[in-house]
C-alpha positions in Angstrom: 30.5 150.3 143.9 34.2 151.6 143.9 33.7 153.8 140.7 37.2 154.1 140.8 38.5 150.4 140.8 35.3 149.2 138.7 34.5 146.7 141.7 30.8 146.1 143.1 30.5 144.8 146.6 27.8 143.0 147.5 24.9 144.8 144.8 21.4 144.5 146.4 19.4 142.8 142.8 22.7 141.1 141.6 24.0 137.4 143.3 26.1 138.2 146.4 29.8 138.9 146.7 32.5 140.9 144.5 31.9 141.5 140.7 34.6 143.5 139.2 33.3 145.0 136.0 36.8 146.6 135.3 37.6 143.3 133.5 34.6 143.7 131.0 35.3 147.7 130.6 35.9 148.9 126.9 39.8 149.2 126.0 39.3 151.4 123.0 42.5 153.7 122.3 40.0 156.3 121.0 38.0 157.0 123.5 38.0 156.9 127.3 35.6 154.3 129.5 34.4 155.2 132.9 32.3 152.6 135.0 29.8 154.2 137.6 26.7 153.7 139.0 23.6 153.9 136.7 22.0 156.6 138.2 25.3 158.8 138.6 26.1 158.3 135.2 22.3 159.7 133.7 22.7 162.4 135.6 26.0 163.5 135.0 24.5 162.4 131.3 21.8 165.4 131.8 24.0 167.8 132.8 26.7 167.7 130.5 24.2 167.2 127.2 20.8 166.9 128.4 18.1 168.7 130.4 20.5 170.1 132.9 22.9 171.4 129.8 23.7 174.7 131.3 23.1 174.5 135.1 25.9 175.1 137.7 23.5 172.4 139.9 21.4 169.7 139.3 19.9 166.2 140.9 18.5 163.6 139.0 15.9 160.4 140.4 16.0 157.1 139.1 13.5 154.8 139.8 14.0 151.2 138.6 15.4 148.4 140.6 15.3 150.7 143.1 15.3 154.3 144.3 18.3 156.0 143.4 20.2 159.3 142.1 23.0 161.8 141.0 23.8 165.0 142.3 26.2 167.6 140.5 27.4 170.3 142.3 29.6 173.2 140.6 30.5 170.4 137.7 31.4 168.0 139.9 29.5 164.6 140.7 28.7 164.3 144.2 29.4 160.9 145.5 29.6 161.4 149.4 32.0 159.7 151.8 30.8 155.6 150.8 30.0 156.4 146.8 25.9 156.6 148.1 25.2 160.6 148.6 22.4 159.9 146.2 21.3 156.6 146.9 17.9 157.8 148.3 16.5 153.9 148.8 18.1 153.3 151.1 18.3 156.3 153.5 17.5 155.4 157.2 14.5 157.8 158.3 13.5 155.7 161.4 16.0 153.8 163.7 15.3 150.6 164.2 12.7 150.5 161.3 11.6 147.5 159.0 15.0 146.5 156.9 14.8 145.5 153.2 16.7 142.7 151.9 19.7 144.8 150.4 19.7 147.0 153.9 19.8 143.7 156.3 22.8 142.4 153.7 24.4 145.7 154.0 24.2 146.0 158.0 27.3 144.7 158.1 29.7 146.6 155.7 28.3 150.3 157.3 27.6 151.5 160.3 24.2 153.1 162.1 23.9 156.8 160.4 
């Protein structure tokens, strides 16, 4: 997901192609409304008011759907250079290992790490 446009392409456990959640975001003059990833959003969750409340650092797991995470460095969520630094499901550890479904739809989009 583009957590800057609000656009998800091609979610493994939602139908295929572009879903643009930017339209259904929140348009409250009050308050700000960010869209992110799940997991990058309960972590930064537990570091600003939650168990992390008070660390320079943290990392947070999510297990659900999938195997995911957050990482906060100095304050700052850690997204990486595709928006997946903590996106631990789907981490090659073998070249040319077994594929799941999301990683054999995603071959396409990103290259061999």
């Amino acid at each position: 997901m583009n957590w800057q446009t609000g656009v998800v392409y091609s979610p493994p456990n939602l139908p295929d192609g572009r879903t643009s959640l930017l339209a259904m975001r929140c348009e409250t003059p009050r308050f700000p409304c960010y869209i992110d990833n799940d997991a990058n959003v309960a972590c930064y969750g537990e570091y600003w008011l939650g168990a992390g409340q008070g660390a320079e650092n943290m990392c947070l797991l999510t297990l659900g759907t999938g195997v995911g995470g957050g990482i906060v460095v100095f304050g700052q969520l850690l997204r990486g250079i595709d928006g997946t630094a903590a996106e631990i499901g789907h981490l090659k550890v073998m070249r040319g290992g077994r594929k799941c479904d999301a990683a054999q739809r995603a071959a396409s989009r990103h290259t061999d790490r």
